[in-house]
BALOBA-1460 file (C-alpha; in Angstrom, 3 decimals):
// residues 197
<rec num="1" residu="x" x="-8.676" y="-10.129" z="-8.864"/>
<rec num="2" residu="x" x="-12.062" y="-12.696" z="-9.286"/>
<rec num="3" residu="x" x="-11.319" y="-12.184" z="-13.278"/>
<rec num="4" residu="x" x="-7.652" y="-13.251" z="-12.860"/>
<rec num="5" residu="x" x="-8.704" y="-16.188" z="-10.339"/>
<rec num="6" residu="x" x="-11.304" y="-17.405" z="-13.131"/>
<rec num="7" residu="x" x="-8.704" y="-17.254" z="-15.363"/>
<rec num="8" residu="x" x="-6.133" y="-19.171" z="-13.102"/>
<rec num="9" residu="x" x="-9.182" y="-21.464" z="-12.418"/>
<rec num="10" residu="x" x="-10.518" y="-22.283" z="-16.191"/>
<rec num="11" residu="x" x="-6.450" y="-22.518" z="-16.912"/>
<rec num="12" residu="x" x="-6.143" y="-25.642" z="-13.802"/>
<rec num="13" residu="x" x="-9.238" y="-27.272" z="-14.766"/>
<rec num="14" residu="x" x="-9.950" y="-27.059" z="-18.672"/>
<rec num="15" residu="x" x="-13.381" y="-27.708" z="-19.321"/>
<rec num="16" residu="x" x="-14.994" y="-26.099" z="-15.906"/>
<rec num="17" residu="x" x="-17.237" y="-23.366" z="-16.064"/>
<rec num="18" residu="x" x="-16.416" y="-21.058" z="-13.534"/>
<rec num="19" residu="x" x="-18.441" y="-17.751" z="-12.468"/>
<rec num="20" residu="x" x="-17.492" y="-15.142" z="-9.763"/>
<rec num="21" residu="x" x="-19.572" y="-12.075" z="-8.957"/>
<rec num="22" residu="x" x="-18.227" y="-9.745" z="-6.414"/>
<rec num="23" residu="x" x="-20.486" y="-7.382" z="-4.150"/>
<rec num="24" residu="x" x="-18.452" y="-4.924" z="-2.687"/>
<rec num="25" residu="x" x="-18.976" y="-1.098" z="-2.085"/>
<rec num="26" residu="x" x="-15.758" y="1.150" z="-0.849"/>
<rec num="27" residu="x" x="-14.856" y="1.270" z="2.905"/>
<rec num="28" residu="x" x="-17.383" y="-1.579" z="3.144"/>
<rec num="29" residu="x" x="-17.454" y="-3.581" z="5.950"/>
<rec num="30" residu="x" x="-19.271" y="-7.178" z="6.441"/>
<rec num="31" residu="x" x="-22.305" y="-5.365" z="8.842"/>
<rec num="32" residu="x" x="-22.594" y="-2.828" z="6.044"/>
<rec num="33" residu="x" x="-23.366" y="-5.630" z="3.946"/>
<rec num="34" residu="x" x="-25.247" y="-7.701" z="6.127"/>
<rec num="35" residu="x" x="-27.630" y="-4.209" z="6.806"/>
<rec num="36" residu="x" x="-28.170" y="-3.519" z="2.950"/>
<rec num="37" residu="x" x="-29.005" y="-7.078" z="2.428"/>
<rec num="38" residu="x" x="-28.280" y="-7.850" z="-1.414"/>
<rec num="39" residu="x" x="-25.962" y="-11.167" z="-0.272"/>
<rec num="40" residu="x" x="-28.450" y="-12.780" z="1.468"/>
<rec num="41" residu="x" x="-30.699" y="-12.532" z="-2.070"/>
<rec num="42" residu="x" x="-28.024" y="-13.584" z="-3.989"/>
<rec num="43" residu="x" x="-27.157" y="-16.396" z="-2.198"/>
<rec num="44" residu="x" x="-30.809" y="-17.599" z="-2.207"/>
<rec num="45" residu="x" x="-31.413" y="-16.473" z="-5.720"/>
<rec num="46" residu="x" x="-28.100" y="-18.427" z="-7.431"/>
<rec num="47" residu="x" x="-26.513" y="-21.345" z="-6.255"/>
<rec num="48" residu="x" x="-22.809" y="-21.133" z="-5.504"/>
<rec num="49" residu="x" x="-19.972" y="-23.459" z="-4.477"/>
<rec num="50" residu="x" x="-18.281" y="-21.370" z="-2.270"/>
<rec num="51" residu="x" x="-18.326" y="-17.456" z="-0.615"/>
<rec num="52" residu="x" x="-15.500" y="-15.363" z="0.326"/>
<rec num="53" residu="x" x="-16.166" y="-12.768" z="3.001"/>
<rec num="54" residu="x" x="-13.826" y="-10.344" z="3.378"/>
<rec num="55" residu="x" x="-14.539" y="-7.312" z="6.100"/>
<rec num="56" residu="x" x="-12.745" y="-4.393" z="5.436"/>
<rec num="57" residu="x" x="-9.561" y="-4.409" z="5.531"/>
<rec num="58" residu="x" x="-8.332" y="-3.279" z="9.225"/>
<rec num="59" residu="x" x="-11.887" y="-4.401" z="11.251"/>
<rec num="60" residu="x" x="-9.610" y="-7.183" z="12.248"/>
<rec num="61" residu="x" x="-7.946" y="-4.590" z="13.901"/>
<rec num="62" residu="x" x="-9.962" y="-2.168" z="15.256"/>
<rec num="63" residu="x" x="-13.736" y="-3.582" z="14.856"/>
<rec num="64" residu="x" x="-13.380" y="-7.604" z="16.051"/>
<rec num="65" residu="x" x="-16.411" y="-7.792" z="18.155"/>
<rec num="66" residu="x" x="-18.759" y="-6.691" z="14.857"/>
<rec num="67" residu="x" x="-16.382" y="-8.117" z="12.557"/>
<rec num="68" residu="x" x="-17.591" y="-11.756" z="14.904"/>
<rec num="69" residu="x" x="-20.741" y="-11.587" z="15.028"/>
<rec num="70" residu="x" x="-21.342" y="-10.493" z="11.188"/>
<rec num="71" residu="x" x="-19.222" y="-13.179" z="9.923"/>
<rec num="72" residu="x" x="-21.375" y="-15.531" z="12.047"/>
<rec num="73" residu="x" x="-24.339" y="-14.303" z="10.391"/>
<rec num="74" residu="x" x="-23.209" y="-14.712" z="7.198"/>
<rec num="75" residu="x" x="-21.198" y="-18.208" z="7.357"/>
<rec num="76" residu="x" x="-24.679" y="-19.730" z="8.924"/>
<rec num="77" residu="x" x="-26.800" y="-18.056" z="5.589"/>
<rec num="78" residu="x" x="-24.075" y="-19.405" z="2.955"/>
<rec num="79" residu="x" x="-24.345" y="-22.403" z="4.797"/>
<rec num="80" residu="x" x="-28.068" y="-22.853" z="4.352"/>
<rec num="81" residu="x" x="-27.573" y="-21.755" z="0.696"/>
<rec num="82" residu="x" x="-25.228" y="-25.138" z="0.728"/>
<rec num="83" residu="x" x="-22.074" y="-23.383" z="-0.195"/>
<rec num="84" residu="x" x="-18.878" y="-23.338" z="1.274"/>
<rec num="85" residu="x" x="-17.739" y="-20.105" z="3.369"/>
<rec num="86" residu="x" x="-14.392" y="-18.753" z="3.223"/>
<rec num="87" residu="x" x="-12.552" y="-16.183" z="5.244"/>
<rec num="88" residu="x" x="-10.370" y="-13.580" z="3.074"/>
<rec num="89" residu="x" x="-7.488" y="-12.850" z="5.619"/>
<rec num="90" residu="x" x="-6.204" y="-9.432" z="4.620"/>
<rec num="91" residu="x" x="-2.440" y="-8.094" z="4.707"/>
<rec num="92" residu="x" x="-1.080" y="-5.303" z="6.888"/>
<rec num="93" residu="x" x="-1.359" y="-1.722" z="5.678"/>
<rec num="94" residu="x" x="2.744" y="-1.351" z="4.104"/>
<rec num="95" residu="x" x="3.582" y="1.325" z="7.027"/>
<rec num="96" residu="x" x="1.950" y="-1.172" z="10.016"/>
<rec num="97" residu="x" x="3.928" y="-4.814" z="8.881"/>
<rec num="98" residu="x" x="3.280" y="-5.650" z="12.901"/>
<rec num="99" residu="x" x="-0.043" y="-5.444" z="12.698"/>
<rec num="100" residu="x" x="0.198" y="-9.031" z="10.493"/>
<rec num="101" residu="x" x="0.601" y="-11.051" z="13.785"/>
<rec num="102" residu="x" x="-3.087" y="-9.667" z="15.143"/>
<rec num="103" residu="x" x="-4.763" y="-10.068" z="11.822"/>
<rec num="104" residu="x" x="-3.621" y="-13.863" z="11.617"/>
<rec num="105" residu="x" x="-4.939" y="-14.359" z="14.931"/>
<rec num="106" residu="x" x="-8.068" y="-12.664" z="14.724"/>
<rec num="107" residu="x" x="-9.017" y="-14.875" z="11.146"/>
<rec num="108" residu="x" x="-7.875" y="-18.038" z="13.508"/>
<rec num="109" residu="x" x="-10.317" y="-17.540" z="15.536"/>
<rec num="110" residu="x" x="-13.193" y="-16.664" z="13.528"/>
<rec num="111" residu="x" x="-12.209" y="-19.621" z="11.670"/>
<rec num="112" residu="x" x="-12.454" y="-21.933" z="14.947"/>
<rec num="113" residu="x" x="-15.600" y="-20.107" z="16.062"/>
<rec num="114" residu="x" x="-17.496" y="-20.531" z="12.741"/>
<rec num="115" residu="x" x="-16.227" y="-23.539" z="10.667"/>
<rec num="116" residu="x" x="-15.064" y="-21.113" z="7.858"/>
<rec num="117" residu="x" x="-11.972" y="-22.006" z="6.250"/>
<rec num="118" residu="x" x="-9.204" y="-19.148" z="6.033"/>
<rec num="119" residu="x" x="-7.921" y="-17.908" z="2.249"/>
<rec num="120" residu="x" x="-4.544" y="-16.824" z="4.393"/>
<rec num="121" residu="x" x="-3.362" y="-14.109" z="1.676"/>
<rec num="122" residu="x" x="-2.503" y="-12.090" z="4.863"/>
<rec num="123" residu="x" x="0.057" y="-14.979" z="6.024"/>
<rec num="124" residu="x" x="1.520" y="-15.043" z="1.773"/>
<rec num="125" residu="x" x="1.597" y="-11.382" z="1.532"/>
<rec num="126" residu="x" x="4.064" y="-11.111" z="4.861"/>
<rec num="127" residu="x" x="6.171" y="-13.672" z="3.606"/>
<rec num="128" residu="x" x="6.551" y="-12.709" z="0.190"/>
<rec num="129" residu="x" x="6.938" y="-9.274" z="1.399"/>
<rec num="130" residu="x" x="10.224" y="-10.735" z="3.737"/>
<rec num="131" residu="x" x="11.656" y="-12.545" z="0.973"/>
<rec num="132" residu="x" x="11.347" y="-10.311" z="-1.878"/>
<rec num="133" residu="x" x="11.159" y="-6.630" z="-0.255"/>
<rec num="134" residu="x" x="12.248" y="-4.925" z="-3.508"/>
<rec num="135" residu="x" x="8.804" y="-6.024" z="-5.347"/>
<rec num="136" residu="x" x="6.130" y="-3.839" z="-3.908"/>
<rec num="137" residu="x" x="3.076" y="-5.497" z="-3.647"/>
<rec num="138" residu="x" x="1.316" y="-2.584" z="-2.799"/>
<rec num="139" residu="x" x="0.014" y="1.134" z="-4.830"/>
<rec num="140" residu="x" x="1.153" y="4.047" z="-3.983"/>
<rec num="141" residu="x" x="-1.769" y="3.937" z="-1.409"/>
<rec num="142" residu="x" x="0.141" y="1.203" z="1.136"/>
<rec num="143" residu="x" x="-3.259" y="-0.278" z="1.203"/>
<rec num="144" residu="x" x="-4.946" y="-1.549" z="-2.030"/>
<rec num="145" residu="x" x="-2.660" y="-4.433" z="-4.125"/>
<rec num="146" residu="x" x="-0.704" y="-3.896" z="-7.071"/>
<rec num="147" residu="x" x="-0.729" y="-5.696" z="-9.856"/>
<rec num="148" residu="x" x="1.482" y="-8.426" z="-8.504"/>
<rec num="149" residu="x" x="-0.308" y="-8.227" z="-5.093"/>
<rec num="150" residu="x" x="-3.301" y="-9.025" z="-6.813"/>
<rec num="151" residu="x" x="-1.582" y="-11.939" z="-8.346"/>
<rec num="152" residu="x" x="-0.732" y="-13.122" z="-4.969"/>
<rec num="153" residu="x" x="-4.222" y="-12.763" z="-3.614"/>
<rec num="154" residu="x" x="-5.268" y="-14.864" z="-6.661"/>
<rec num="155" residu="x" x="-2.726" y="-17.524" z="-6.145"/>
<rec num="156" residu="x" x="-3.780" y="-17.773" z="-2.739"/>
<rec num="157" residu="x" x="-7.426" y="-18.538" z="-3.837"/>
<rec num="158" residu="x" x="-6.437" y="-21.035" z="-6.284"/>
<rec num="159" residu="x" x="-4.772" y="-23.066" z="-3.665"/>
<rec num="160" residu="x" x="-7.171" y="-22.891" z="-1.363"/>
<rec num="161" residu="x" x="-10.202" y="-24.163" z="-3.630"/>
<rec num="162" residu="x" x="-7.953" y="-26.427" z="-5.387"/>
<rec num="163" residu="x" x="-5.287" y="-29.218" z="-4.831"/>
<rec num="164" residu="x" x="-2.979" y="-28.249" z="-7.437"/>
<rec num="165" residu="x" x="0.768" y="-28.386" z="-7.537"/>
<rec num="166" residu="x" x="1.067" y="-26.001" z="-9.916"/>
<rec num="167" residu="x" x="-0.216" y="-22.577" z="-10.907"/>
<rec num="168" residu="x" x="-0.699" y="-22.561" z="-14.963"/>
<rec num="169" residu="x" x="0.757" y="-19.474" z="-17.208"/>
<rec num="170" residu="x" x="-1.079" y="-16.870" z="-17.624"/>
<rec num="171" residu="x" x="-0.428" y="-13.195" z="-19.018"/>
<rec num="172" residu="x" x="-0.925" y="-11.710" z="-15.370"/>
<rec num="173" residu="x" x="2.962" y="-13.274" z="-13.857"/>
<rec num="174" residu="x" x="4.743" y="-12.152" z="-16.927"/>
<rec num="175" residu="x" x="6.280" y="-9.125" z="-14.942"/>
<rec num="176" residu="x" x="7.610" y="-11.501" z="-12.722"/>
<rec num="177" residu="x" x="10.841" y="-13.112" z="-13.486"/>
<rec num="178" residu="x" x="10.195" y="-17.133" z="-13.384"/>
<rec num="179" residu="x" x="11.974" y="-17.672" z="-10.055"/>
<rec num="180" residu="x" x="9.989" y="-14.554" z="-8.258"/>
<rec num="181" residu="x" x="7.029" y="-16.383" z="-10.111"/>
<rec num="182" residu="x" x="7.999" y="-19.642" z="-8.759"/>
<rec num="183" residu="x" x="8.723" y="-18.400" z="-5.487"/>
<rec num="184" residu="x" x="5.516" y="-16.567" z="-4.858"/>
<rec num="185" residu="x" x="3.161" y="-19.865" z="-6.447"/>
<rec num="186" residu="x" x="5.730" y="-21.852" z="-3.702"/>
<rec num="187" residu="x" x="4.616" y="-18.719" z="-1.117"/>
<rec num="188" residu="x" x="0.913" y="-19.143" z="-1.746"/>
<rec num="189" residu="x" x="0.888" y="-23.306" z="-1.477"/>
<rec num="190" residu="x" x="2.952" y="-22.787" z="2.076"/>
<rec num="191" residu="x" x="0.243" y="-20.757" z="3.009"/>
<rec num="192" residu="x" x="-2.505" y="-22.476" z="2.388"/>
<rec num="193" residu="x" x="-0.922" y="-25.765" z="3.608"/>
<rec num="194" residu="x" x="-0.278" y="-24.263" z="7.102"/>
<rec num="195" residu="x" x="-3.631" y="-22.919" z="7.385"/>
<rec num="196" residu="x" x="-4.873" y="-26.667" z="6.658"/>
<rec num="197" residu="x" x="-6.684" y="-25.097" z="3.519"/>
């Protein structure tokens, strides 16, 4: 997904030279990172624009309190690094669609409490999902993103770090007919827009 969101990003803005690392071990979550420590040297050693944090994906759910205080932690040390800290809200597991309602709140919150401004893929994902139930956005896990879930998680980035009306061609939609295409781009900009992103 960062790949496909350079892509989408050097596609919007011709010219810009855009670099995304990711740090990210399995199962990690955002105290596992904070305890092994290789952010906080990255974001001293480099200088970014902006951070995404993104816990694992049900600590929303089931680990708030450390999910809290660890995203506190690390919104204050991007913020000394002068970049911009964002909040990856994650999507329901496919056999839990309720569960949607409690991660939106839980990202509202953190985003209220710490400044952070949400990346509301979570909000997308559910709405797509309604709309177009017969594209699975999901692998065979119910968990991870498929191809076109990653798409949407892209999208979602683009308009959140930039005010675009329009998401450019790439290769990446072309299993997507052009009004699924258009209606997940229109999906994305909603929620992004209702977030105040």
């Amino acid at each position: 997904m960062p790949t496909m969101l350079a892509r989408l990003l050097g596609a919007s803005f011709p010219g810009m030279q855009v670099k995304t690392d990711v740090i990210a071990f399995g199962g990690a979550s955002l105290a596992a990172h904070w305890n092994r420590g290789e952010v906080q040297k990255r974001l001293t050693a480099e200088k970014w624009n902006a951070v995404v944090l993104q816990d694992q994906s049900t600590r929303a759910l089931r680990a708030l309190k450390s999910m809290q205080e660890h995203v506190r932690r690390f919104v204050g040390a991007i913020q000394v690094a002068g970049a911009k800290p964002y909040l990856y809200m994650t999507w329901a597991r496919k056999n839990d669609p309720a569960s949607q309602a409690n991660i939106v709140t839980a990202f509202q919150g953190l985003a209220e409490a710490t400044g952070a401004r949400v990346i509301p893929v979570g909000l997308a994902w559910d709405q797509f999902r309604r709309l177009r139930p017969e594209i699975d956005l999901y692998e065979p896990d119910g968990s991870h993103p498929s191809t076109i879930g990653s798409y949407l998680v892209a999208c979602t980035h683009l308009f959140s770090f930039a005010d675009i009306e329009a998401v450019p061609d790439t290769s990446a939609e072309n299993t997507l007919s052009t009004i699924d295409r258009n209606l997940l781009h229109e999906v994305c900009r909603t929620a992004v827009s209702h977030v105040g992103g």
